[in-house]
TIMI-510927 format. One record per residue (C-alpha): residue in three letters; z, x, y. Coordinates in steps of 0.25 Angstrom, whole numbers, padded with zeros to 4 digits, always signed. Example, Ala and Ser with C-alpha at 12.3 -4.5 7.8 and 13.67 -1.06 7.14 Angstrom:
<nodes>
ALA+0031+0049-0018;SER+0029+0055-0004;
</nodes>
This chain:
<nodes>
UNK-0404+0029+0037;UNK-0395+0036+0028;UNK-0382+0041+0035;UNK-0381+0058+0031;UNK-0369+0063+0026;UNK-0365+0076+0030;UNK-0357+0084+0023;UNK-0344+0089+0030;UNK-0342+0105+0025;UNK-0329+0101+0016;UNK-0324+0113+0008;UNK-0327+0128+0005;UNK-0324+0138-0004;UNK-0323+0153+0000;UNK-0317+0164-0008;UNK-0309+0169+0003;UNK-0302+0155+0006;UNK-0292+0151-0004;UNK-0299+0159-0014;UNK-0311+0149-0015;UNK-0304+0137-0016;UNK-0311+0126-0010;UNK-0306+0122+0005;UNK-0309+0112+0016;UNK-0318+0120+0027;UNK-0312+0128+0036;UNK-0297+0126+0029;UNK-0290+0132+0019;UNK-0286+0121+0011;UNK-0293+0117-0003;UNK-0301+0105-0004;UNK-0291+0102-0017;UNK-0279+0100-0008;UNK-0287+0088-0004;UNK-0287+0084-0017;UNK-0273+0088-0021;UNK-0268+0079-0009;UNK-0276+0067-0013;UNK-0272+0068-0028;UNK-0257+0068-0025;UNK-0261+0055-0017;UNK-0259+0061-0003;UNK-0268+0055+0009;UNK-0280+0063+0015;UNK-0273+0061+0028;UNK-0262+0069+0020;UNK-0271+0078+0015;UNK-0276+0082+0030;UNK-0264+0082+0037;UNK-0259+0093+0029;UNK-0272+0099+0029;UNK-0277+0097+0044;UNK-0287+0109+0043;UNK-0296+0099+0035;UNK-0303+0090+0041;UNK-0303+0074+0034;UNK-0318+0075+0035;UNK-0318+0088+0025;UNK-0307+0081+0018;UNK-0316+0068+0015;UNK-0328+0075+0015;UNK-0322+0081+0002;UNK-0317+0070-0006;UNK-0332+0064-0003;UNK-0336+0075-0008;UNK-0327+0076-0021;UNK-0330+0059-0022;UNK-0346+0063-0021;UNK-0353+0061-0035;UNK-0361+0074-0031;UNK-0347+0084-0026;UNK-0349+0097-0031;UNK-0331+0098-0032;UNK-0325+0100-0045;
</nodes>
């Protein structure tokens, strides 16, 4: 039996939130933050304890996502 893997809702865009820039569900901070943070070799934990409105499973759910052969993220 295969184990399912359900999506955890991760990011949004919506025109009347940082003018359409993609953000973590239910927060107002851009999914490229994450990024930024991880680039200039800070930790996730770093990452989410600046940002404690998003949750570590949105943030891992993200990179997954970005890491996936089939992400739809440019």
């Amino acid at each position: 039996m295969m184990n399912a893997i359900i999506p955890i809702p991760t990011v949004h865009s919506d025109p009347d939130i940082l003018g359409g820039t993609p953000v973590f569900i239910g927060t107002r901070v851009p999914m490229k933050t994450l990024l930024d943070y991880l680039e200039a070799g800070d930790s996730l934990n770093e990452f989410l304890d600046h940002f404690p409105s998003v949750s570590r499973e949105q943030a891992i759910a993200l990179l997954a996502m970005i890491r996936s052969p089939h992400n739809n993220v440019d």
